[in-house]
N, C-alpha and C positions, 0 to 999 in steps of 0.2 A: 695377431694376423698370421697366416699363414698362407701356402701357395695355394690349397684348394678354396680358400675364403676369396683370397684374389681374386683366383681364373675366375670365379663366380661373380666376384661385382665388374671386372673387364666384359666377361660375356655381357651382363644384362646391362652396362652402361651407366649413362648419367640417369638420375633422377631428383625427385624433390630434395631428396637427405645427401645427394652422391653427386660430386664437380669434379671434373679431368680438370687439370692444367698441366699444359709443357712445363710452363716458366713461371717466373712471378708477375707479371706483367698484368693489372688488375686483381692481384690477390685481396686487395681491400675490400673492395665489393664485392667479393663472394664471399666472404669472411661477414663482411656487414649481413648481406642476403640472408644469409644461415641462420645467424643472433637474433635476426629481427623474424623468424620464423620459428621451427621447429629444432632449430639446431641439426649437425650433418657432418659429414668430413667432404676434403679438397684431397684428394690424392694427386699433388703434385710430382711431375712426370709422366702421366699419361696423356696423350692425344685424344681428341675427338673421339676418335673411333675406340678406344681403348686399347691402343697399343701402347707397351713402353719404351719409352724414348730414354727416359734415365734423370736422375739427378741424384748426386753425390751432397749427404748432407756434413759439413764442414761447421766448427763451431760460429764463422763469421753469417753465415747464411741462416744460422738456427738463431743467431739475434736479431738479424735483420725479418724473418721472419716473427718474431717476438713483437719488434719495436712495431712493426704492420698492424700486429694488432693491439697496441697500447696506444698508439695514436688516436684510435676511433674513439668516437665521443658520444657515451662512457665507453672505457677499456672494457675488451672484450676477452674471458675468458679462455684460453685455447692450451692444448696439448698435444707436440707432437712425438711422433714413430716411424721410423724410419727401416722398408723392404724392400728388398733386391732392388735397390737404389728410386723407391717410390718415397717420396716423403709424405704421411698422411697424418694432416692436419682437422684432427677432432675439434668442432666448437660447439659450444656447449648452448642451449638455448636460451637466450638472454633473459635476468631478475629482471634489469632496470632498462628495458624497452622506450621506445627508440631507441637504435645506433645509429650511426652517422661516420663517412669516411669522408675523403675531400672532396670524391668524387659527389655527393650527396648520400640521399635514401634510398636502400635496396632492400628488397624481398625477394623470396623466392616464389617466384607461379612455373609451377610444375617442376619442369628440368630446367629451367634457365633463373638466371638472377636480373630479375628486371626493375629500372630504376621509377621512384615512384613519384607521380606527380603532386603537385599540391592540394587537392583535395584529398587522394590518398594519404599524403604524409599527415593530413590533420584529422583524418579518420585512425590514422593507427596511436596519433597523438590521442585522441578520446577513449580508443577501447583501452588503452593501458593506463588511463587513467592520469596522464599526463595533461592535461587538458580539463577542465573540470566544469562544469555548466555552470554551478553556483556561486564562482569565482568574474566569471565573464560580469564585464560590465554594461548593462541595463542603459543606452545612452539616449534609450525614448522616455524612459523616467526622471520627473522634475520634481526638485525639491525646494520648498517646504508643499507645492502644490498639490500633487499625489502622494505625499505621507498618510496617513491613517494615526494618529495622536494616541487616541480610545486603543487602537490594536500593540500599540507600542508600549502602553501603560501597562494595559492587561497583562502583555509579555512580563514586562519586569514582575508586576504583583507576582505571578506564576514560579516566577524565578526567582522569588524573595533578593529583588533587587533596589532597595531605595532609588527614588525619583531623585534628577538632580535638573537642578536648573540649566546645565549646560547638555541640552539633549544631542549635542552632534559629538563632542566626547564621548557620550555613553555606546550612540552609534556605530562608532571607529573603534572602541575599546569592544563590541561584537565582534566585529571583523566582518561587519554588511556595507561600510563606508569604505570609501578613500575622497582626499581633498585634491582636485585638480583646476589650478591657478585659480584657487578661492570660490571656486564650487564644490558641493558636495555632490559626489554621485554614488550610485548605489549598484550593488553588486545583485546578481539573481536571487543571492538569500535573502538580501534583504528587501527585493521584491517580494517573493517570495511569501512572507512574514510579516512585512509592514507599510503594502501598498494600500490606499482605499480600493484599489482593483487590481488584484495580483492577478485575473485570468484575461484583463485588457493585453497583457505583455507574456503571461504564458497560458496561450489558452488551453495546451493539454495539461494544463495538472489539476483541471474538472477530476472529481472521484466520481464514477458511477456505481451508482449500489442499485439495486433489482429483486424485488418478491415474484418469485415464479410461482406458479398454482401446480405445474405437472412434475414431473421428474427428468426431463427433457431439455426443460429450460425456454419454451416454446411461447403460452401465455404467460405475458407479464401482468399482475396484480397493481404493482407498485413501484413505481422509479422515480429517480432523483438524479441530476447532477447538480452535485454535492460541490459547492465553491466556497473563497473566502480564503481568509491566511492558512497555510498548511498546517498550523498547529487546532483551528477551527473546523478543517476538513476530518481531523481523524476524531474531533468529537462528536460533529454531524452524522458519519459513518459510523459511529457506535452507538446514537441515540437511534438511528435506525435500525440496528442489530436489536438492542433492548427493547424496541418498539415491537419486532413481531416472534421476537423469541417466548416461547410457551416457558408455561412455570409447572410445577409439580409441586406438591402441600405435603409435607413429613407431618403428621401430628405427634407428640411427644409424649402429650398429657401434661405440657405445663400449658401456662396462657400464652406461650406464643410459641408458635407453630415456626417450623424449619422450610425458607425457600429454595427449591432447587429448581436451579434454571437448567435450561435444555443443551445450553451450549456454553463453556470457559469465558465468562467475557474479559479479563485479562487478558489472556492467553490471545484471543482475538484483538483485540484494544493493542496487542504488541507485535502481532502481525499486519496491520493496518499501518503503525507507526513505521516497520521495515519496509512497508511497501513504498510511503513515499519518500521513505529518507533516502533509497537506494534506488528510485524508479533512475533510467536510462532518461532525463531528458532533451539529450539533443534529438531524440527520436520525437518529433512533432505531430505523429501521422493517432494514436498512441493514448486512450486512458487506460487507469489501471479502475479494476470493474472489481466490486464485491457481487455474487449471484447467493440469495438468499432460495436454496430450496426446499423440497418439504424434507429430509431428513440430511441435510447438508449445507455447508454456508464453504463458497471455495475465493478464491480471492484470488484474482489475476493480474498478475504485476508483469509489464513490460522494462525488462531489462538488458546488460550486455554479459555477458557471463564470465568472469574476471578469470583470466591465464591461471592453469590447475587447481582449480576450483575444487575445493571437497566440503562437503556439507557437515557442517558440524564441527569444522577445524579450520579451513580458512575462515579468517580474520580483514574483512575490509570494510572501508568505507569510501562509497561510491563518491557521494557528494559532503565534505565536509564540513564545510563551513555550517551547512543544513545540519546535518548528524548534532554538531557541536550547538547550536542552537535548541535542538528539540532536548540535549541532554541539560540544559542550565536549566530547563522546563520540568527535569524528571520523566519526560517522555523517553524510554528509550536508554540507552547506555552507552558510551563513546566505545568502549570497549570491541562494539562489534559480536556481543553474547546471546544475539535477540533469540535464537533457536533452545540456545541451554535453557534460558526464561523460561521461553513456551512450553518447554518439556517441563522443568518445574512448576506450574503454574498447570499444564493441564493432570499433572499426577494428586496436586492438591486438592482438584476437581472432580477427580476419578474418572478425567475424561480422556479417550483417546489420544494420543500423539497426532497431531494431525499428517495429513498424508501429502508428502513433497514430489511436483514431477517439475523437472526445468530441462532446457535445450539451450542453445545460443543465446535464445531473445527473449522467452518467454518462462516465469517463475511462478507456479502455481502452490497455491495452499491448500487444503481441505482439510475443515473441522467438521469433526461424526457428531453426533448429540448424546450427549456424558451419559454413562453407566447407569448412574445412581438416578437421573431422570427414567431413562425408558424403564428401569426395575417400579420404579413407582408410579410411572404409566402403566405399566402394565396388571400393575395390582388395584388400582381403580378404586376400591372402597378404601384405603390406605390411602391412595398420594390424587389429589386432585385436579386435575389437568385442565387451565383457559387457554382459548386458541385466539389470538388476537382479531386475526383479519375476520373472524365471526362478531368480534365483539364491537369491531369499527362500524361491520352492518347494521348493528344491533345499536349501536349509536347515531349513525345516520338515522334508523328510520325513526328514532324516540325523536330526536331533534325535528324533524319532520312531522310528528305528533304535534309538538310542541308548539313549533312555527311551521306552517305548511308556504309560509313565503321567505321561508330561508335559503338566501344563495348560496348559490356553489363556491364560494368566496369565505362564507361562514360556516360552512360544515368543513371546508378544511382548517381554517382558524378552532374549532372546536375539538375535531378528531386527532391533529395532529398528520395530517395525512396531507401528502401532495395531490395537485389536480388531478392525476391520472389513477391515484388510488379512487379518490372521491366518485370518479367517472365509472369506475368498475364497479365500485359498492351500487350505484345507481340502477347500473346494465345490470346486476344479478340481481335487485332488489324487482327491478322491471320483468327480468325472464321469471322469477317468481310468481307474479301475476301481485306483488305485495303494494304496487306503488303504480300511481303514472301519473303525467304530466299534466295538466290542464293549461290551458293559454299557451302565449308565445312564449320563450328562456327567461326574457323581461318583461314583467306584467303579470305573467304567470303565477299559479301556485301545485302544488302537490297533494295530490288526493292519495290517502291512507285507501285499501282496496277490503272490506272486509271489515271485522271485528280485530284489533290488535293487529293488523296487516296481514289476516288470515284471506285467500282468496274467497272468492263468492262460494264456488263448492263446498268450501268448510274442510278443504282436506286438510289443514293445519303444517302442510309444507312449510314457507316462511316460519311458523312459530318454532318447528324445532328448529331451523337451521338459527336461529337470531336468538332465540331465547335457550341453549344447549345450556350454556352454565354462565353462572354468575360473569358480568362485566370485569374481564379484566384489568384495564387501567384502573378501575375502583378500588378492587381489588390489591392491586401494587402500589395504591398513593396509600390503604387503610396499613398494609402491612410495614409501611417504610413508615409510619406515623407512632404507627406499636414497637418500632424498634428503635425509632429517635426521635421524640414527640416535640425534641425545638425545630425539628428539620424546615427548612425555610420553604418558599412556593420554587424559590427557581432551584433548588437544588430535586426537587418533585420533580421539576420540569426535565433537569438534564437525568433522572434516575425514570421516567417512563418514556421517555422520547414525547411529551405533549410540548403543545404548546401552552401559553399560558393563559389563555383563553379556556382549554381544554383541563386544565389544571382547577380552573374555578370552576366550572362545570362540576367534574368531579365531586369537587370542597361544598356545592352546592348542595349536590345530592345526599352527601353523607350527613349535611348537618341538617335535613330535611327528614332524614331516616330517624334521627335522633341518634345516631350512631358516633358524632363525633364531637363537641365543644371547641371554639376559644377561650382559651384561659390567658387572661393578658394581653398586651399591645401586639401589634403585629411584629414590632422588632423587642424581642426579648420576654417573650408571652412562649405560650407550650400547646400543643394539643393534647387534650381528654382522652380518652378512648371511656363510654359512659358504655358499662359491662348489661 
């Protein structure tokens, strides 16, 4: 300090970082105010106005100012200096947020230290993490009645966790339990993870995922919200990633040909996992949305943005108990490394780093589509490219060939597609001129319009758009068969996003082509590939 730094903060006053006091008379609270903000100095001996009045510092006065701020709860850091009898008292701005004086909680808004009421004290208790959603107790959920058994099990299997006949032990030993006077109640995590209805009691931790057709984000093709236990949610959101993610064909010149998909799915699969392990949920208003578009997949997480946040170096965990849950699972890493992963994991890919923008509230992701895809896209007689949402067309309308009184109920059991996929394959199949409707929704049936769904003209429109290139989920079930020929139906299922309806369809068609055999029982039997 010196006389020209003075005259300068006397002339300009108090402000957010800057407190006059004569005396000591409330130094607690402004000392609190500071900590629990940006941190500032108290130059004690100034007035209001900024004139000085004086104070002589004395070693009894420099403890007592000491013990001021040792009292607050936690001790609060502080250093003083002492000019032309100003005493200024730097405090530093608080690690372990909330502080607390006798007087209660204070912050600073603007130039004054103002004290804070109860919804605020519980608002700065949440952003600092003091307070934690996944902790709170759930006191609408009743146990054993809203447990989920089947999701409890699964978890352990997941978790290479032996079943024990004493399931409220194993509970408690999660850290999703507590016992109060011989009840068991459940904390949000373990709603969370092991309700039959975890979106009955949190209904924002629906995931919405989205297939957009423009680059705008404007028509949607395809939506979902995506429910079920949060460790369900992030496999649901990545059988929909795999579901419209395009492939690229390396041929090698051995018999099995090299799959390069369009986008990291790791890398994505661990960005999906950060989004809910760290979503903000006392924010209720609030999902977090994947947007599927033609040359980008971005993923938007609503959160709080933790006190000097650096990307790539701070270490947190939002919601713990959750974090510790999804890590017994292997989902994820307690650690708090999810970024380092991603960057590993898209470099093994050869795909971009994806691109991060965040503010206060909102953390966005975007993933580009990997190197070695568009180089093989682009070479065309080399690497060969299926486009899903063509091929779902091109599925509806065969299905429709097939059965022309097939419901809208069974082409999405078949395809693998939600209602509003199904509805859009219909509208483009209709603005086509390739299909229309005869009779009422019910009673009704489907008239094929043309030869092979070509219009009357014969302009053969529908035909390229449906008939472009070979069926991909066919496609993906014959190559995943050629690379591990015991692979089961349901793991086809969770590796093409079908369903399992859609899966035998498939199995139908290949073994129809003569293309693929069973050899053996269904359990412990292999698939042919017949050359």
């Amino acid at each position: 300090m010196d006389n020209k730094e003075l005259e300068l903060i006397m002339k300009e006053g108090e402000s957010y970082k800057t407190e006059f006091k004569e005396n000591m008379n409330g130094l607690d609270k402004e000392i609190v105010a500071l900590a629990n903000s940006s941190g500032g100095r108290v130059f004690l001996g100034l007035d209001d106005h900024g004139k000085i009045k004086g104070i002589k510092m004395t070693n009894r006065l420099r403890s007592q100012i000491q013990d001021i701020a040792n009292n607050c709860e936690p001790k609060i850091k502080i250093s003083l200096e002492e000019f032309q009898n100003v005493i200024i008292i730097t405090v530093h701005e608080g690690e372990d947020k909330p502080y607390e004086c006798s007087g209660g909680f204070y912050k600073r808004i603007g130039a004054n230290s103002q004290k804070l009421t109860r919804d605020e004290i519980m608002e700065l208790f949440k952003s600092e993490g003091k307070a934690r959603f996944d902790e709170f107790i759930e006191t609408r959920f009743n146990y054993p009645e809203d447990f989920d058994e089947s999701r409890f099990k699964r978890f352990l299997q997941l978790a290479e966790i032996s079943e024990s006949e004493d399931t409220e032990k194993q509970l408690i030993s999660l850290g999703v339990v507590e016992k109060h006077e011989n009840k068991l109640v459940f904390n949000n995590a373990g709603v969370l993870f092991f309700s039959k209805e975890p979106q009955r009691f949190v209904p924002w931790s629906v995931f919405t995922v989205a297939l957009f057709k423009d680059d705008a984000g404007v028509e949607i093709i395809d939506r979902k919200e995506v429910k079920g236990s949060l460790f369900e949610i992030v496999e649901e959101v990545m059988k929909f990633v795999r579901l419209y993610s395009k492939v690229a064909y390396r041929f090698t010149g051995k018999p099995r040909r090299d799959n390069i998909y369009e986008y990291p799915f790791d890398a994505i699969r661990e960005a999906v996992i950060n989004s809910v392990m760290h979503k903000y949920y006392f924010e209720h208003g609030h999902n977090n949305i994947l947007k599927f578009l033609p040359d980008r997949i971005r993923i938007d997480n609503y959160w709080l943005e933790p006190a000097n946040f650096v990307l790539g170096k701070t270490v947190f965990r939002r919601n713990q108990h959750i974090a510790d849950l999804f890590s017994r699972i292997h989902f994820g890493e307690r650690m708090g490394t999810g970024f380092e992963r991603i960057k590993e994991m898209c470099k093994k890919e050869n795909a971009p780093f994806p691109e991060v923008e965040y503010d206060e509230n909102y953390f966005y992701v975007t993933f580009k589509q990997s190197r070695e895809y568009l180089k093989l896209a682009e070479k065309g007689s080399e690497g060969k490219v299926t486009e899903t949402v063509e091929k779902t067309v091109e599925k509806t309308l065969s299905a429709m060939k097939e059965n022309p009184r097939i419901t809208q109920k069974e082409l999405e059991e078949l395809t693998g597609l939600s209602r509003r996929g199904i509805e859009w394959n219909i509208k483009n199949l209709k603005e086509k001129g390739a299909v229309k409707r005869v009779g009422p929704d019910r009673g009704g049936y489907w008239k094929i319009i043309g030869e092979n769904g070509l219009d009357d003209k014969g302009t053969g429109t529908t035909r390229k758009t449906v008939e472009k290139t070979v069926e991909k989920t066919v496609e993906k079930t014959l190559s995943a068969m050629k690379e591990n020929p015991h692979i089961t139906q349901k793991e086809l299922e969770e590796l093409t996003g079908l369903s399992r309806r859609g899966i035998e369809w498939n199995i139908k068609k290949l073994k129809e082509e003569g293309i693929i055999k069973r050899v053996g029982p269904d359990k412990g039997g292999y698939w042919k590939i017949i050359e």
